[in-house]
N, C-alpha and C positions, 0 to 999 in steps of 0.2 A: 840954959832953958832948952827943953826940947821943943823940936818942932811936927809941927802935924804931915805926918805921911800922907798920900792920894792912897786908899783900900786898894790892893790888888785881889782883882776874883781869881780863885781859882776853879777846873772845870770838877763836878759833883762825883764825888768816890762811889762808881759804881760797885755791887757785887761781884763776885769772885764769877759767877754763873751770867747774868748780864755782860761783862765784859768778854767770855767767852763766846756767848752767842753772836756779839757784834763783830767778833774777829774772824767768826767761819762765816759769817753772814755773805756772799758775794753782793756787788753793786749792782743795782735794777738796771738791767736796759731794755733798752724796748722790745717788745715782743714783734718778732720777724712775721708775718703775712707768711701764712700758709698758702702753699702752691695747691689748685686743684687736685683731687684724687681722682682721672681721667678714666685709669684700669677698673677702681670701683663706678663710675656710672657707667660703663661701657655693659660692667657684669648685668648693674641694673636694669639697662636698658634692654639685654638680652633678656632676661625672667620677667619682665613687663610683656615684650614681645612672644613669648613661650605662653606664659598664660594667659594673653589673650587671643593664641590661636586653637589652644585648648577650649576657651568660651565659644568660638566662634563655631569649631566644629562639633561640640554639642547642641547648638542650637540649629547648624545649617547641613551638618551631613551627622546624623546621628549614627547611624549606621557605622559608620569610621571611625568614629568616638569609640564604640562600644569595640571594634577590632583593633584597633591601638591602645585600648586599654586589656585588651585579652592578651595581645604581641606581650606589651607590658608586663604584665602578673606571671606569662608565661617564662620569658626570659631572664626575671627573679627566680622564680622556682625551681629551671635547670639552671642555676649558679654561676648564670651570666653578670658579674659585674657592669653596670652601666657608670661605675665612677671614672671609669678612662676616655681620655679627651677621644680616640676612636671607636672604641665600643658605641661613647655618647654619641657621635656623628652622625655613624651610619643606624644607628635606630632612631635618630630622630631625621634623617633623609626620607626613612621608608613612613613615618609619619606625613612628613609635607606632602611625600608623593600621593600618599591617598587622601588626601584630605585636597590634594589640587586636584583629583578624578573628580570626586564625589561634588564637589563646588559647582566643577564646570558639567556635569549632569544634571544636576538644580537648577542650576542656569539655564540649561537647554530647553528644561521642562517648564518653567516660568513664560519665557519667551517663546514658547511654540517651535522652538528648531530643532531639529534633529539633534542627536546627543553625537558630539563633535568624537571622532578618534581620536585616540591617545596620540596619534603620531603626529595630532595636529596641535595639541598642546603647548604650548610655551611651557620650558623647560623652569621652575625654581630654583636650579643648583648648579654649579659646573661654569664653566666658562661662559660670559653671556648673560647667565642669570639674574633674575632683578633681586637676586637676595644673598649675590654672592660676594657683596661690599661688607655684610654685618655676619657672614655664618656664612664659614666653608663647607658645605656639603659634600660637596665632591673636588678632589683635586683641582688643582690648577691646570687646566691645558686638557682636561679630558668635557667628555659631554655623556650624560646618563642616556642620552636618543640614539637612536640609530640612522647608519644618513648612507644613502644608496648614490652611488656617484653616477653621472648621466652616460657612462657607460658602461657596460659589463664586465662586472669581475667574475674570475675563471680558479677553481679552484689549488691552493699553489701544490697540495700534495694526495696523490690518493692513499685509499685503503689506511686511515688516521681513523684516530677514535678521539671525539673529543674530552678534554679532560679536566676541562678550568673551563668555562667560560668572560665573558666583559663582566665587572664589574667589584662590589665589596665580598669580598672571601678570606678566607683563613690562612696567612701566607705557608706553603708545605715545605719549606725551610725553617723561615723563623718562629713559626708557630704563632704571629702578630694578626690583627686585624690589617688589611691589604687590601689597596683599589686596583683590583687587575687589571690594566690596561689595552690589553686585545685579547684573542682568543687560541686557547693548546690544542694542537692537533700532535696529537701521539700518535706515533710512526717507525717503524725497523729506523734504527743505525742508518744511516748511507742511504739514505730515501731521498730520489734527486728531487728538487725542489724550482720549480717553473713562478715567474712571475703569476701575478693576477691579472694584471694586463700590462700591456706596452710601453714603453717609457724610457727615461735614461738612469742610469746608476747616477744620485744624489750622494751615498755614502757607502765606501765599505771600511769597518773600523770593528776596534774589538774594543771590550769593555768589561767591567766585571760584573755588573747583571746581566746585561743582552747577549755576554759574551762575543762573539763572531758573528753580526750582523752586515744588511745592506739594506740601504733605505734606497726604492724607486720613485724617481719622479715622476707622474703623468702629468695629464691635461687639467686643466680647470681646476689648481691649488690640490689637487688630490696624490698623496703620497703613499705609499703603504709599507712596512717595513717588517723583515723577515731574520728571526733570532733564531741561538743558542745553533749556528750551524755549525757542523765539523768541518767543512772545508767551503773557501768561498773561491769561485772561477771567474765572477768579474771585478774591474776595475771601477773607478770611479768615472764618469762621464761616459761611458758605455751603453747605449742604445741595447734595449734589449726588446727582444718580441717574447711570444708566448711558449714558445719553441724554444729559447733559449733555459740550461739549465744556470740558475746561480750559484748550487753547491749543493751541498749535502746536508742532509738532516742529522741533529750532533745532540751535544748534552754538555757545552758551552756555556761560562758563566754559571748563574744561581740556578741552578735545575736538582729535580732530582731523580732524572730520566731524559730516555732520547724524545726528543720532542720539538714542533716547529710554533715558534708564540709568534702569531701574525697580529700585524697591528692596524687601521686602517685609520688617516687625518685625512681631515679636508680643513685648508687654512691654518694649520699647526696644530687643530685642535682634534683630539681621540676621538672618535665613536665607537659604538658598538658595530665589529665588520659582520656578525652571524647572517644577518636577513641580507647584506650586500653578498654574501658568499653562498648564500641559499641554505644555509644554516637552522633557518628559525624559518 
């Protein structure tokens, strides 16, 4: 007599194509939490900021509107690309710049005050700046102003021609966009070269832009520093007066001429030395 078996189930005979898909199929796991896209709102936050200085200046300095938008069309038209991070910089510097004139004339006019100087403006860009945490305008370490130190500077070389002055220009080397950081007095070869004022030797060292430099210390955080020279005759801790020569006018480092590139800080930070030098 046979006896009764318990049914064994077996599992369902999939198709040839089902049983394929389940074998590539990889196992679900959970989906990882995306980390913020920081670099995208940062961009965002810039073009919020851009357009709405754009509104601001058509409604409050028109006038500036209509010449940032002429600068604009114009610098398309001679085949200036604005797609490079420097190109872009410095034509929107010169943007803020007038658009922080035109404000603070508005201003003046509203309130009945005289219409403030330019020299008396708080600076937008540059070391200092309140907008230089979100948008570099101008290098680090330099300042678009110009600052007159509380004593007199004397000029370091005569019979110069100047040939670059402070600020954005066209590097005459590398052919780049370039934040000049003092000012070119072109000059003969071996044109001796006198302090601005009094002080002690801070540094003499060579380099490959400044070439053959010496930076003087004076009074009151003010420095001023004297490139691309062909021979330097002081030392470093050396007292010098106005009388004293530091060396020779050269063509030292990145040049492409004899020529003395003066530079003028107060507290580490650049200015424009022209109006301290009597320049402007």
């Amino acid at each position: 007599m046979w006896e009764k078996t318990q049914d064994i189930q077996y599992p369902p005979i999939l198709p040839q194509a089902e049983e394929m898909k389940a074998a590539l199929t990889p196992p679900l796991t959970p989906r990882e939490k995306q980390r913020p896209n920081y670099i995208l709102r940062v961009q965002v936050f810039l073009c919020l900021l851009a357009v709405g200085a754009v509104l601001v200046m058509s409604r409050v300095a028109p006038e500036a509107y209509r010449q940032c938008g002429a600068a604009f069309r114009a610098a398309l038209e001679s085949g200036v690309e604005l797609n490079g991070q420097e190109q872009l910089l410095k034509f929107t510097s010169e943007v803020v710049s007038r658009l922080q004139e035109e404000v603070v004339q508005v201003m003046a006019q509203i309130d009945g005050s005289p219409a403030a100087d330019s020299e008396a403006i708080p600076e937008l860009t540059g070391a200092g700046g309140q907008l230089r945490a979100i948008w570099p305008f101008v290098p680090e370490g330099n300042s678009t102003k110009s600052y007159q130190p509380p004593f007199a500077l004397s000029l370091p070389v005569s019979g110069f021609a100047v040939t670059s002055d402070y600020g954005w220009r066209k590097h005459p080397v590398t052919g780049k966009s370039d934040f000049h950081t003092g000012v070119d007095l072109a000059v003969g070869e071996g044109t001796p070269i006198h302090p601005a004022a009094e002080g002690v030797v801070q540094k003499s060292e060579y380099n490959a832009s400044y070439g053959n430099n010496v930076v003087i210390l004076h009074s009151d955080g003010v420095t001023t520093r004297y490139c691309h020279m062909q021979y330097v005759f002081v030392r470093q801790g050396e007292r010098v007066s106005a009388d004293t020569v530091l060396g020779t006018v050269g063509q030292t480092g990145m040049v492409t001429g004899p020529h003395l590139h003066f530079e003028l800080l107060y507290n580490d930070v650049r200015y424009d030395p022209a109006k301290a030098l009597g320049l402007a």
